[in-house]
C-alpha positions in Angstrom: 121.7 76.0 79.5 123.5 74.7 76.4 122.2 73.2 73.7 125.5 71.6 72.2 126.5 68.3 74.7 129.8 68.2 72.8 131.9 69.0 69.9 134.4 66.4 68.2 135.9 65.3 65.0 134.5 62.8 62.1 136.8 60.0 61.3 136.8 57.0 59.0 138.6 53.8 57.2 141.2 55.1 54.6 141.7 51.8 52.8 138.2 50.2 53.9 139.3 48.0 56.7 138.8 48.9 60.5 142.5 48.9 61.3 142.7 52.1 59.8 139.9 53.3 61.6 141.1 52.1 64.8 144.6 54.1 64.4 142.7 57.0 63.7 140.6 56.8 67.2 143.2 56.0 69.0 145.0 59.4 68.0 142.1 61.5 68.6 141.8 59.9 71.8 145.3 61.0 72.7 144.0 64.5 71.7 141.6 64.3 74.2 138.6 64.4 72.0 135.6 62.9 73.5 133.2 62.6 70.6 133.6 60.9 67.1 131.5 60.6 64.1 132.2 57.4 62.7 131.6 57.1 58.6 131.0 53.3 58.3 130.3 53.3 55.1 133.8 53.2 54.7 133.6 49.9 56.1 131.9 46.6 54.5 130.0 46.5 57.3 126.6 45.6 55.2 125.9 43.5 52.2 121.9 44.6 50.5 121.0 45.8 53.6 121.9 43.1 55.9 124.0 43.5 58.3 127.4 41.3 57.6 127.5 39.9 61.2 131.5 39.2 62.0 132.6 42.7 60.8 129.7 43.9 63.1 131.1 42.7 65.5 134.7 43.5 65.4 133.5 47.2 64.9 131.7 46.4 68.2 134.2 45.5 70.3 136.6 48.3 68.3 134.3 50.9 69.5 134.7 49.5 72.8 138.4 50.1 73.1 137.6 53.7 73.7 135.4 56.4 75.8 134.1 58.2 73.4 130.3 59.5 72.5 130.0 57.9 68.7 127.6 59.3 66.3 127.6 57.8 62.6 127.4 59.1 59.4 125.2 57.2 57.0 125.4 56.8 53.0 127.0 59.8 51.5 125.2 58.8 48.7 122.3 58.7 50.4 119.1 60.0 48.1 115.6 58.9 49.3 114.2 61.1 46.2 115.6 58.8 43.2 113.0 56.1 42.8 115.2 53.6 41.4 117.5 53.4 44.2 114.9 54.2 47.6 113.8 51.1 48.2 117.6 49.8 48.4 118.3 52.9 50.2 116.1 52.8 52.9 116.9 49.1 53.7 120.8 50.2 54.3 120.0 53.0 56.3 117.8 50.9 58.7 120.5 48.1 58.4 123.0 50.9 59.6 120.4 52.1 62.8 120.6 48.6 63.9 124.8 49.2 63.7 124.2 52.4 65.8 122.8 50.4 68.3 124.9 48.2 68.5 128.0 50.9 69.6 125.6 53.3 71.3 125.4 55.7 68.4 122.5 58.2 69.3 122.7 60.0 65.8 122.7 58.7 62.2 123.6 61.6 59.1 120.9 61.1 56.1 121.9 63.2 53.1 119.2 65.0 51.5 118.1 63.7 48.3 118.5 64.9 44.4 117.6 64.2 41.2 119.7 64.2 38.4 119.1 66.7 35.7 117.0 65.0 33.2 114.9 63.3 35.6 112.1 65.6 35.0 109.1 63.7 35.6 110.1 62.2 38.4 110.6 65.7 40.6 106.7 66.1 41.1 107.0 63.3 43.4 110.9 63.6 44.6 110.1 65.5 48.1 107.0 63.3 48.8 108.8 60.3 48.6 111.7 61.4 50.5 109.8 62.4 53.4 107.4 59.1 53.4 111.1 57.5 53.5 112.4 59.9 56.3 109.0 59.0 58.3 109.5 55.2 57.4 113.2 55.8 58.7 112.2 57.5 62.1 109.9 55.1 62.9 112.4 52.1 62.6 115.0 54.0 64.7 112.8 55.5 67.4 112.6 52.3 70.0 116.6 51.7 69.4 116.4 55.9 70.6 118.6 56.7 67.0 117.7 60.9 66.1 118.3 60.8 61.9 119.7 63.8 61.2 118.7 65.3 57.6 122.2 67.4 56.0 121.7 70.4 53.9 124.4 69.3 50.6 125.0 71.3 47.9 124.1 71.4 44.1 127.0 69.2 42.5 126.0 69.3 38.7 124.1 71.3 36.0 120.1 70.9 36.2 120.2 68.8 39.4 117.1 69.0 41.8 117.8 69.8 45.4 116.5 70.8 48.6 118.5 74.3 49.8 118.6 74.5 53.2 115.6 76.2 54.3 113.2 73.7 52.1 115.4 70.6 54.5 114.0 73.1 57.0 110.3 72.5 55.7 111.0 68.9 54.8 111.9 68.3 58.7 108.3 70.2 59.9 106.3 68.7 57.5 107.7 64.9 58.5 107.0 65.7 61.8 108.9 62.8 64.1 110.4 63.1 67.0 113.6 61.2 66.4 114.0 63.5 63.0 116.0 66.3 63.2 117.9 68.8 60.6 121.8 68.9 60.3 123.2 72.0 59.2 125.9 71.7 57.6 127.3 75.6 57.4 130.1 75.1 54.8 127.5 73.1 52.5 124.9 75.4 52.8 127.3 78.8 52.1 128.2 76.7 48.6 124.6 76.6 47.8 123.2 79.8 49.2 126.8 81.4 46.4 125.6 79.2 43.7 121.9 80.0 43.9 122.2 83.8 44.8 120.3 83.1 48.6 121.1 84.6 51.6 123.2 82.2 53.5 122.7 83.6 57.0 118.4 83.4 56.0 119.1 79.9 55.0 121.0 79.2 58.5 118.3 81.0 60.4 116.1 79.3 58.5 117.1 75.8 59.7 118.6 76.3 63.5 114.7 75.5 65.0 114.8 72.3 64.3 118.7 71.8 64.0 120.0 68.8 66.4 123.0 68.0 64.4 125.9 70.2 63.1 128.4 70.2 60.7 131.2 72.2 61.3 134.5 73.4 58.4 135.6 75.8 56.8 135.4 77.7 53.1 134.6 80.4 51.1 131.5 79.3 49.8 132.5 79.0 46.6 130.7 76.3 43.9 133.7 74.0 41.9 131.8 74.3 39.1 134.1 72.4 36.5 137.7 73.5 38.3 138.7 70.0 39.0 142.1 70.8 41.2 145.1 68.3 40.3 145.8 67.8 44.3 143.0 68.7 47.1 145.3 71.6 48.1 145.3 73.6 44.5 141.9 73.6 45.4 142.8 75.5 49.2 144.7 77.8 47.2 142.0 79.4 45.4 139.5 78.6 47.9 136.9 76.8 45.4 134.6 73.8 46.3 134.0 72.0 49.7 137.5 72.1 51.1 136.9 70.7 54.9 139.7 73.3 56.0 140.5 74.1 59.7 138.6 76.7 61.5 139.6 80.2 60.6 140.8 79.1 57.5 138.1 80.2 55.4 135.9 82.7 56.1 133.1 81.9 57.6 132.4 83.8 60.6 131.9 81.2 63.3 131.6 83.5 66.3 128.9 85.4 64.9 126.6 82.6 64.0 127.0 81.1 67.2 126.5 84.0 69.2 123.0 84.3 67.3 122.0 80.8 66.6 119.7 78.4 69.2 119.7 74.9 67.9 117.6 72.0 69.7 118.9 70.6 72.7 121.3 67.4 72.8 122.6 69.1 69.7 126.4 67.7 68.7 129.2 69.4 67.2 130.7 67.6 64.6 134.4 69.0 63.0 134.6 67.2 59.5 138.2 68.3 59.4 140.4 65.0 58.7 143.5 63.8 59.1 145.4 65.8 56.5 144.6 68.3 58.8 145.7 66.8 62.3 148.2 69.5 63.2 145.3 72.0 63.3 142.9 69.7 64.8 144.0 70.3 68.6 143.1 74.5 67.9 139.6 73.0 66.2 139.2 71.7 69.3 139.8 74.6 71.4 137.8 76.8 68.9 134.6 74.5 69.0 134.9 74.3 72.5 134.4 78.4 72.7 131.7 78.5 70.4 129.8 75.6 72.1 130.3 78.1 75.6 129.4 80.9 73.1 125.8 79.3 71.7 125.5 78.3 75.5 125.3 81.8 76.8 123.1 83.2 73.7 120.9 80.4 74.9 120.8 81.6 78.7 120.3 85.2 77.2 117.4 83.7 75.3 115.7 82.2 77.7 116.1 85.5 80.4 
């Protein structure tokens, strides 16, 4: 038995309309990819939490157009710990569960939260309000049959408070909700298991229990730190930061996680490797596939 049901690509508006969007799917279509992770906020698709109707929709009847399984990434600026912004939060992400149903999304990506470095006092209470957020979050999407899937990110500034990997772990145990799973993200979690001196493949193993989602590109694991590259491919060059490369290009070593990894089932596969790439995308695919038939015999091993 496997785990992973599929394995596709992320994909998203470049100038905020769904135009660009829809030119996107329709070329990963003609790649023959059958799964896509749609990042709607990219779209003005809601106005303080409400969804805008009309642009609804037209991304309805865009999604339409085409046979693929859609999952959707929420706010990448999601942060259920700051207390200023939750409340606002939370009403978006249920505003964008309502969106999922709308296109048969079955999975919605919540980043984990942070604070910023000199909110001290409010860290005592950070990972309890996330997770009353999380809970608040499941329970909306659970009779619309939505999983939330909680990413692993990385430490992006001095002093900031953030989860590591293995505490998302806890966070998703102690919450405690069926339709709340953790998303590994491997790249993300190399960068902050480098910055923080952790063992990255303890952090992986860490969160693979109660992993349904994954988040798949490669690096080197190396933090940015204050290197701010000139263009995204000076960056490649000295392989600093999250670079989103192809598969192989970095060097993570993909076989070899997947080979000892079990994730929960109706896990899927997501490549964030974009369009700068799509030359290399069609060799992704192919490579994703293996490892899905990889994880799926480590399973079957498991199990005997």
């Amino acid at each position: 038995m496997n785990n992973i049901i599929a394995a596709g690509f992320s994909s998203g508006s470049v100038d905020g309309e769904l135009e660009s969007l829809q030119g996107d799917l329709r070329r990963l279509s003609d790649l023959g990819v059958d799964t896509v992770e749609l990042g709607l906020t990219s779209v003005d698709l809601i106005a303080g939490g409400r969804v805008i109707k009309e642009r609804a929709e037209r991304l309805e009847a865009l999604t339409r157009e085409f046979a693929f399984r859609y999952t959707v990434h929420g706010l990448v600026s999601s942060n259920f710990m700051d207390p200023a912004i939750a409340g606002y939060q939370l009403e978006a992400a249920k505003a964008l569960v309502q969106i999922c149903d709308r296109i048969g999304a079955g999975v919605i990506v919540q980043h984990g939260g942070h604070l910023r470095g000199g909110q001290l006092f409010e860290r005592a209470e950070a990972n309890r309000r996330e997770r009353e957020a999380l809970f608040e979050l499941a329970e909306f999407a659970r009779p619309y049959g939505v999983r939330i899937a909680l990413e692993n990110i990385f430490s992006t500034e001095p002093g900031q408070y953030r989860q590591t990997p293995a505490e998302v772990a806890e966070t998703v145990k102690a919450v405690d909700h069926p339709n709340l799973v953790a998303l590994i993200d491997f790249s993300h979690a190399y960068i902050e298991s480098t910055y923080r001196g952790l063992n990255f493949r303890e952090q992986i193993r860490a969160m693979a229990p109660v992993a349904g989602h994954l988040h798949v590109h490669d690096s080197f694991g190396r933090p940015q730190a204050f290197y701010q590259a000139f263009y995204p491919q000076e960056a490649t060059a000295l392989g600093i930061g999250d670079l989103h490369m192809p598969l192989g290009w970095g060097d993570i070593e993909w076989e070899d996680l997947f080979s000892e990894l079990t994730f929960l089932p109706d896990t899927v596969l997501i490549m964030e490797i974009g369009p700068r790439y799509r030359n290399e995308q069609a060799e992704c695919l192919k490579r994703a596939q293996g490892l899905m038939l990889l994880n799926g015999g480590r399973t079957i091993a498991a199990a005997e």
